[in-house]
N, C-alpha and C positions, 0 to 999 in steps of 0.2 A: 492511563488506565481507563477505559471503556464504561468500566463496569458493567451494570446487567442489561444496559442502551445495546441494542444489536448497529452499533454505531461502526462497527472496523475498517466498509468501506470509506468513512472521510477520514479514519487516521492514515489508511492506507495512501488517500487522493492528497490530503495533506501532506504527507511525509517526501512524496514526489515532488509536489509542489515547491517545497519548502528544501530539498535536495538543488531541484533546475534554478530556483531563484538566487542562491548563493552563486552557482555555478556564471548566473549572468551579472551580478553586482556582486558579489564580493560580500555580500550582506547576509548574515542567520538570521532569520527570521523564526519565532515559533507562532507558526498559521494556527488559523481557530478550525475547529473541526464542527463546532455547535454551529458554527452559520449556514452549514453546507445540510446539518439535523434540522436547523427551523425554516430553512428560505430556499433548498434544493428538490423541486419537485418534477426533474427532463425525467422523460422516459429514452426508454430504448427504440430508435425509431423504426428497427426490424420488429423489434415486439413490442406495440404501444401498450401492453397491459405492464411491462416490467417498468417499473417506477421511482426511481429514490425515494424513500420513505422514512426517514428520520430514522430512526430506534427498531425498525420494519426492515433496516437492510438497504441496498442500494447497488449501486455498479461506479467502478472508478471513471470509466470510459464516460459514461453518464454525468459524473458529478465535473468531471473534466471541460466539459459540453457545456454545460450550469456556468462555471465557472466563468467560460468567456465568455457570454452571454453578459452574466453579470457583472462582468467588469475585472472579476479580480478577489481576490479572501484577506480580509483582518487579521490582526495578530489577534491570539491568543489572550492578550491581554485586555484588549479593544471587547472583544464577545470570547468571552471564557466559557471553558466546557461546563457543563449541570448535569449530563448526561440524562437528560430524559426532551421529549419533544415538548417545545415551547413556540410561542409566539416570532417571528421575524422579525430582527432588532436591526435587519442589515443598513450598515451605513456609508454610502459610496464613498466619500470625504477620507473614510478611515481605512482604504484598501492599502496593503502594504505588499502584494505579490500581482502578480497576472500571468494569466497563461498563454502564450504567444499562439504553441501548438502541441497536439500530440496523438499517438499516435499505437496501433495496436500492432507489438515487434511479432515474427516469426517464433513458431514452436523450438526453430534450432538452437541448441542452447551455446553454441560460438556468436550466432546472432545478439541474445539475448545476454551473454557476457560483454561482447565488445558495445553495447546497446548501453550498459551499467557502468562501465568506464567511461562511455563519452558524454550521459547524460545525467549520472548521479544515480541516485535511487531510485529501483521502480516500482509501478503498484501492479501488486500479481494478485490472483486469485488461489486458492490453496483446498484440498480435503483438509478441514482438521479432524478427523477423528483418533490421528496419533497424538497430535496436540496435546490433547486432553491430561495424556498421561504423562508429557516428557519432560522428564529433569535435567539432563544433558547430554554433550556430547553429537556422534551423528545418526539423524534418526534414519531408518532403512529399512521399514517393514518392509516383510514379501510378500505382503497383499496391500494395495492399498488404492480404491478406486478415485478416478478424475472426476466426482461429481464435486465442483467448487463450490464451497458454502461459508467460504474465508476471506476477506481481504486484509492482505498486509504487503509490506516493504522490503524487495528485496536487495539489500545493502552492500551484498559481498559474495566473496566465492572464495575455496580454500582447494588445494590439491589433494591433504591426506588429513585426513579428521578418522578419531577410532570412534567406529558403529560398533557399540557395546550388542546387538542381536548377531552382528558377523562377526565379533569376534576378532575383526581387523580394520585397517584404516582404508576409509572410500571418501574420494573429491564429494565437494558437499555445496550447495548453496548456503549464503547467511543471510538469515531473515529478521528482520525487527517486527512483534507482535506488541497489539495494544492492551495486553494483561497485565500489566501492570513487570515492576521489578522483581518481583519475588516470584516471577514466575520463570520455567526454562532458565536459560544462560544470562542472570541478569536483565530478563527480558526480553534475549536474543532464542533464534531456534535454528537448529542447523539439521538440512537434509540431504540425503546425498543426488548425487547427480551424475550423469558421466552417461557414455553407451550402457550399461548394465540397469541403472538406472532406470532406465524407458520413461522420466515423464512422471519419475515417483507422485503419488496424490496431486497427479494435475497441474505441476508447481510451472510447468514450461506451457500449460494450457492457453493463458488471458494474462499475458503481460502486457502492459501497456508504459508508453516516455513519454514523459511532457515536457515543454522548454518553456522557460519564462522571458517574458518584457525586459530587457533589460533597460529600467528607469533610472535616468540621474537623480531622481530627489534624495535629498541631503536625510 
């Protein structure tokens, strides 16, 4: 859960993270997302004013860049969430993931599925201003523009999910959001996707995979 930290791109950076590192050891790890809030300052180096900024927002791509850089992200345990911006505690010793590579996939969403099966979870960029409202089910507005103002994890994909505004069942993306449980599907969100689709809120816009280190340490 976030809370009111405009923190979503490190849960989104961590969730991938923490998706490619299983996939390489065999290992769950739950990664800190506060380290990437007090000690991630890469910019964008097309746009050196966009910034990682703790609780100010961030970009996954960016924090991905940070990441190897620095070596690698903490559990969770190690440097726990507080959700507000704090001092840099980062401790090299204490790294439990790394990020090998990664990389920003194609708009096409065959790309972007077989993308999700072969490398776990990815970090997408999203509009949420359906968000706001949604309790469940598939979301499917018919207006709904690509300016990204979101970051979360896209987990899954479904064929026939019912979109309570169409009235009928449409293939859907599954999303993990950092709002905590009580929020959407258990904390899940589901949108739809397919030809008809077009790209609903940007959701196929800024995806990005990452692959991790695969470490022998015990």
């Amino acid at each position: 859960m976030q809370g009111s930290c405009g923190s979503c791109w490190s849960f989104s950076t961590s969730g991938a993270l923490e998706g490619a590192h299983y996939l390489a050891t065999g290992k769950l790890e739950v990664l800190s997302e506060q380290q990437m809030i007090d000690c991630d300052h890469e910019c964008d180096p097309s746009e050196p004013r966009s910034c990682d900024a703790g609780c100010n927002g961030g970009l996954m791509t960016t924090a991905f860049s940070y990441l190897m850089k620095a070596g690698g992200l903490e559990s969770e345990k190690d440097y726990p969430y507080v959700g507000t911006d704090s001092t840099c505690k980062f401790d090299k010793s204490k790294i439990v993931a790394q990020v090998n590579n990664f990389s920003v996939v194609s708009v096409d969403e065959d790309q972007i599925a077989a993308n999700l099966v072969k490398h776990g979870p990815l970090a997408i960029g999203i509009n949420a201003a359906y968000m706001q409202t949604y309790i469940g089910g598939v979301s499917c507005p018919y207006i709904c523009g690509r300016h990204l103002d979101h970051g979360v994890l896209l987990v899954g994909y479904g064929s026939a999910g019912y979109a309570p505004i169409r009235f009928k069942e449409k293939p859907y993306w599954i999303i993990k959001n950092s709002w905590g449980e009580n929020w959407g599907e258990n904390g899940y969100y589901k949108i739809c996707r397919g030809p008809h689709a077009q790209n609903k809120c940007g959701v196929d816009s800024m995806v990005s995979t990452v692959t991790a280190i695969h470490t022998s340490k015990d």
